[in-house]
N, C-alpha and C positions, 0 to 999 in steps of 0.2 A: 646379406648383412655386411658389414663392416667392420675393422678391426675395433675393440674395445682403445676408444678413448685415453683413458688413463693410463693403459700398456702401452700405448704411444708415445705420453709424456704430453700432453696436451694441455692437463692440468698445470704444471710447471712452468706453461706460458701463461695461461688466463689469467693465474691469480694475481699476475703482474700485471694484468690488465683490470685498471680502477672502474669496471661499467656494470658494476652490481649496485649503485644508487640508479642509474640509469633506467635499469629493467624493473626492479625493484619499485618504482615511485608511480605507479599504477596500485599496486598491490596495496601499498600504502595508505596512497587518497581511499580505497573500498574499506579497506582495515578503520579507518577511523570513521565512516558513516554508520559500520557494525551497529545497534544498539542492544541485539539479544544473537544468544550462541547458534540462533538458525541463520542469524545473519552472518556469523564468523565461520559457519560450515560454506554457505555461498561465497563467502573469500576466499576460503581453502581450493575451493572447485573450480575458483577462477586463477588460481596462483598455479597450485600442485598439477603435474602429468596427471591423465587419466588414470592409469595402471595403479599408480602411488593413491592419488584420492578414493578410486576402490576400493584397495586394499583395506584402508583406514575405516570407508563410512559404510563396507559391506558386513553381512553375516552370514550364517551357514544356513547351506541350501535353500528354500524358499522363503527364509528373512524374518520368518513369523514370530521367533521368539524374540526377535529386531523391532519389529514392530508392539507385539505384547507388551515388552520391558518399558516403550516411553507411554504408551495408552492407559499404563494400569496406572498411572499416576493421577491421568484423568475422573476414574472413579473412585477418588479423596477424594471427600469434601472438606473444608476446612471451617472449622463450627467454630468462630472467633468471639472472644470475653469484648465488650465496650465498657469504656471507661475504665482503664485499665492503669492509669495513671502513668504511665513510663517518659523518662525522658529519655530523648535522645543524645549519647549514639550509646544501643544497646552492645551489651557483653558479648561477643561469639567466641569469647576463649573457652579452650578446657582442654583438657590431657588427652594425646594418642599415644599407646605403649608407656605410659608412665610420664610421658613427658608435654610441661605445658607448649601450647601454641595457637596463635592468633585466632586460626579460622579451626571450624569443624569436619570441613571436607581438603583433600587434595589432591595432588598428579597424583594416579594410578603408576607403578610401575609398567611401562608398556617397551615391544622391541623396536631396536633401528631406528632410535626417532633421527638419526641423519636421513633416513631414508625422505625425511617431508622437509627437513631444512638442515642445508648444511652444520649449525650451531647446537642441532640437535638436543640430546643431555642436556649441555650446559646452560642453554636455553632454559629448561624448562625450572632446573633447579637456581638458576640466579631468579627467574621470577616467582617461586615458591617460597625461595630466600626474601626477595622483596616484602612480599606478602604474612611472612612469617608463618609458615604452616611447614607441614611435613614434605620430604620428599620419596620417593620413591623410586629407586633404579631395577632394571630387569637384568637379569645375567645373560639374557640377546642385547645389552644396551652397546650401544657404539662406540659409547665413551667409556675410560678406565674405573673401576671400583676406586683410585687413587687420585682419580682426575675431581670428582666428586667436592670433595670437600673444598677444593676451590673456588666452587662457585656456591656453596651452600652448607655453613657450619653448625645447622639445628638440627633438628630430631631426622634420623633418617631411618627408611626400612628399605631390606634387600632381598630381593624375589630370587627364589628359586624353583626350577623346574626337577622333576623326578629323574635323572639322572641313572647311566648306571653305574658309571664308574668312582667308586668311593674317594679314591685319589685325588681324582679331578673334583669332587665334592668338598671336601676336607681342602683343598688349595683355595677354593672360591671363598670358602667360609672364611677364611683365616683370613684375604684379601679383605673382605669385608668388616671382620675386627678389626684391621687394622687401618682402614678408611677410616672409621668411626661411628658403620653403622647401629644403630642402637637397637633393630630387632628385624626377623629372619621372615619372610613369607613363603611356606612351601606351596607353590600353584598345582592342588590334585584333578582339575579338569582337565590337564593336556596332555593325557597318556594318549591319547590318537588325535593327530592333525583334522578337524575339522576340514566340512566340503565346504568351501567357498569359491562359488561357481560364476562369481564376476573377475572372479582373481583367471581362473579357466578362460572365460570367455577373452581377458583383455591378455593372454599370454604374460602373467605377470613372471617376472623374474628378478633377482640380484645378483649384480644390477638390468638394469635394461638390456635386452638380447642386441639390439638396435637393428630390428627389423623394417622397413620400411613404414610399416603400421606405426611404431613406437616411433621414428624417426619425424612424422608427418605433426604426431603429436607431443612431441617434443615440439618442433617449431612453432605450435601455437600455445606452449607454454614458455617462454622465452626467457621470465622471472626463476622459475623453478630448473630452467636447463641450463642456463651460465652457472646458476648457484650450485646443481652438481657437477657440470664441467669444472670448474675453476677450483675444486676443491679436492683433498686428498679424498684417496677412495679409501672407505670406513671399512673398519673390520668389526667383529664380537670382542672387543676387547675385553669386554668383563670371564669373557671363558681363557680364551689364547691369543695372544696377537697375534698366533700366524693362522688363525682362522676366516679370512676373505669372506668380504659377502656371500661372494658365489660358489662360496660352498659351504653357505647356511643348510638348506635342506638335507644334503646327506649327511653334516656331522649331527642336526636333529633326528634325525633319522635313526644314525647310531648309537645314538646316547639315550632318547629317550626310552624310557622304561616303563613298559604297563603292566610288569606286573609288582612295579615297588607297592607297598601293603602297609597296614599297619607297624608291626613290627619296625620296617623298615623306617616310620617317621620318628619311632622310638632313639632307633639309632642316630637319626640327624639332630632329634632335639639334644643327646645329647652331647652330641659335638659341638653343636652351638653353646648351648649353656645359659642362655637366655627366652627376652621375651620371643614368642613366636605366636605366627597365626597361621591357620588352616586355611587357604584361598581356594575356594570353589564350591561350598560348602550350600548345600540348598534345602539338606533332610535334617527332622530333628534328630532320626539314630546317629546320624554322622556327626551332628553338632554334641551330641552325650559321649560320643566315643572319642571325639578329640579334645574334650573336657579329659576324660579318665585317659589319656591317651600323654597328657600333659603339655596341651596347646594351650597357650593364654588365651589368645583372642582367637573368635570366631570371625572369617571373612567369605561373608553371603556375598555370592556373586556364581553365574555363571559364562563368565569366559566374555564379555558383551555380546554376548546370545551367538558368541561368533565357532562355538565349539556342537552341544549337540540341540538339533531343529527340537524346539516344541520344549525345551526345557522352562521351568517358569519365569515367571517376571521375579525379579528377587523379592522388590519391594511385595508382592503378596504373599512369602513366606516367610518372609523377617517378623515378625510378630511372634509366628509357632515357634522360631528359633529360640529367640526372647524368652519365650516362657520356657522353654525345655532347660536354657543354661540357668536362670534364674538373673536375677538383678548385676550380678555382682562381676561376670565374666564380661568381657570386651568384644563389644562386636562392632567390626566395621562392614557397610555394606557396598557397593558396588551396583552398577546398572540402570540403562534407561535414562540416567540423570541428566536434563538440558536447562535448567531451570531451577532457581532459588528454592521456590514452593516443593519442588521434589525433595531438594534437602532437605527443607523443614518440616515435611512428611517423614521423611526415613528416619530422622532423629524424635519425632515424635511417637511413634510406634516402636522403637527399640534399639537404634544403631546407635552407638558412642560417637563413630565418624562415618564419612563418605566418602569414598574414592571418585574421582570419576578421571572419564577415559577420552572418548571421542572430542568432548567439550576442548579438553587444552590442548590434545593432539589436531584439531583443525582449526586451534588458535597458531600453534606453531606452523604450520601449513602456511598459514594464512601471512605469516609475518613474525617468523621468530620468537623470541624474546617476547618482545612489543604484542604481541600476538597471544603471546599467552599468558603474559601480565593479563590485557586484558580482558581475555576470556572468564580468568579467576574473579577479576575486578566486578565483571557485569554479576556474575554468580554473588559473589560477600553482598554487593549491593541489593540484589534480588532479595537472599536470606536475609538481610537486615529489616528489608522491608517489611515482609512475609511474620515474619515474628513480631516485629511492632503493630502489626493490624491484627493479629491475631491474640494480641495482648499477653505476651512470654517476651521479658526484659533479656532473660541468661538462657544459655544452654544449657544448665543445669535446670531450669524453668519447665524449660521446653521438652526433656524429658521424662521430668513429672509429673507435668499434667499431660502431655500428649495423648497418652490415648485417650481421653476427653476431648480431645478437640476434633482428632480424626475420623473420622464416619466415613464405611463403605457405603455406596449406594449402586444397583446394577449400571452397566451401562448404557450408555445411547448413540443413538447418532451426532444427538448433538453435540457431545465432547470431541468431537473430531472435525477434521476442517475441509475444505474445499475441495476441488476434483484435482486441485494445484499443490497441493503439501507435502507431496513426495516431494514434490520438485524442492522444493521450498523448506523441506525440514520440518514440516510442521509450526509455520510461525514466521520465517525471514521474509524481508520485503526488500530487499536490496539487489543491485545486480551488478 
């Protein structure tokens, strides 16, 4: 191995060196032939290190609930009204956490997105910003909870993980009122690190060990490796600045807490003092108890299948959710989501919003910014469409008649594609 880069001071020369349009203008020309998100995961795959593109498109242990979560979308079917009269361009506004915004779905809170492009965060929330929808920052984010409102001055929410240190809790919290964000996400699926055994197999690390393995590929990513060379080396800003990447694992290590409980989100809500939601949420007991528990919003999601093997598809249990909170409680779901038609499935069977994850993070992969504008873009477009063929003008349309429109039916083979769609994402044709 070799000495770590950045402890060299390495960075402090490149970034004086202007040759990131250079590397960069491949990535580019692929980015704009994209026309769907299996094509913007095929840019990501061709931009981002191996190790890094793993991390992102893998899940825990044999993948199944990876693959589950985008299949189960398949058996929808979508029972569309004709002659529905609508003109275009339909409604997709309506409230997240209290607060209006353009679209129904947006970025998931997710960690280190410097780790897939230098611009990271700020990336994602200036085109979030663009687009007028929600943002979401992680408390592993790379960018500051203060850095934030910089690039994005609309509705925001801020994820937090189970923690144990109440200090360190209560600092986070307060950082984030005083950002400006408007509600709280406690994440209760990540009391144990998930096996993700691509991340094993490719020696993932932060940052890169710079093993010869990582070194070889590094050099055939050339876009993705000036862009972290030439660039400061990122911390978890939103916990401590003097928290360094590479020593992410042991301060999660120490901090996270399995046996925080009930009780305990008692005490967070009311530190907070506002809206909040329950992220991870898949059973209706748990969706009743974080009702009586004093969570606004329910957030169906389990981890992007990336925590424990075999947990369900969300979308097949958002429905029982739905009925158990009643009409009136907020539910955002999470999962699986590549595709317009998925959104317009989960908000027709129950969700108020969408999160999604992998979609913008291998937009930003893929090409920053630019990259995850328009990832978002192919998605509005998608649901735009999806809704006007299905004859629902609004999102408030769309939720009340949905379950009329929605039909399970078993599944088949033939909802799935070729001996080629791993490769391919189910759907991309680009290369």
């Amino acid at each position: 191995m070799i000495p770590d880069p950045h402890k060299l001071g390495v960075h402090k020369i490149l970034k004086h060196v202007p040759l990131n349009s250079l590397f960069h203008a491949p990535s580019k020309r692929r980015l704009a032939k994209a026309v769907n998100i299996a094509d913007i995961r095929l840019c990501a795959k061709q931009r981002a290190h191996k190790m890094v593109f793993d991390y992102l498109d893998a899940g825990a242990d044999d993948e199944i609930s990876l693959r589950r979560g985008k299949d189960a979308y398949s058996q929808l079917e979508m029972h569309y009204h004709c002659l529905a009269g609508l003109q275009p361009p339909l409604d997709l506004s309506t409230k997240i956490f209290g607060h209006d915004v353009k679209l129904p779905f947006f970025t998931c809170p997710t960690a280190g997105n410097r780790m897939f492009h230098t611009h990271g965060e700020a990336a994602v929330a200036r085109a979030a910003q663009r687009h007028g929808t929600l943002y979401g920052l992680s408390s592993l984010a790379t960018t500051g909870i203060t850095d934030i409102v910089n690039y994005h001055t609309g509705p925001k929410v801020f994820q937090l993980y189970v923690w144990k240190d109440r200090e360190l809790v209560k600092e986070v919290l307060d950082k984030a009122k005083e950002g400006g964000f408007n509600a709280l996400a406690l994440t209760a699926d990540f009391t144990w690190y998930g096996n993700r055994e691509r991340d094993i197999r490719n020696g993932f690390t932060i940052p890169p060990n710079y093993s010869v393995k990582q070194m070889i590929e590094a050099i055939r990513k050339p876009a993705w490796t000036y862009d972290f060379l030439s660039a400061d080396p990122y911390t978890y800003a939103c916990i401590k600045d003097d928290v360094p990447a590479d020593s992410l694992a042991s301060f999660v290590n120490s901090q996270i807490n399995p046996a925080f409980d009930w009780k305990d989100a008692e005490w967070l809500l009311g530190e907070w003092g506002g809206p909040a939601a329950l992220k991870g949420v898949v059973r209706v007991d748990d969706a009743k108890k974080a009702v009586e528990t004093g969570f606004s919003t329910m957030w169906v999601s389990n981890h992007g299948a990336r925590q424990l093997e075999t947990s369900p598809a969300t979308i097949d249990v958002l429905p029982s959710i739905r009925e158990a909170v009643g009409p009136d409680v907020e539910i955002i779901m999470d999962g699986g989501v590549q595709r317009g038609t998925d959104i317009c499935k989960a908000l027709a069977l129950g969700a108020d919003a969408v999160g999604i994850g992998k979609p913008f993070l291998w937009g930003l992969a893929a090409g920053g910014e630019e990259g995850v504008y328009k990832a978002i873009e192919i998605l509005r477009v998608e649901l735009d469409r999806a809704m006007g063929l299905l004859g629902t003008g609004t999102v408030d349309e769309l939720k009340k008649r949905g379950p009329g429109l929605i039909k399970r039916r078993p599944g088949s083979v033939r909802d799935y594609h070729d001996v080629y769609s791993h490769e391919r994402g189910y759907g991309g044709g680009i290369v």
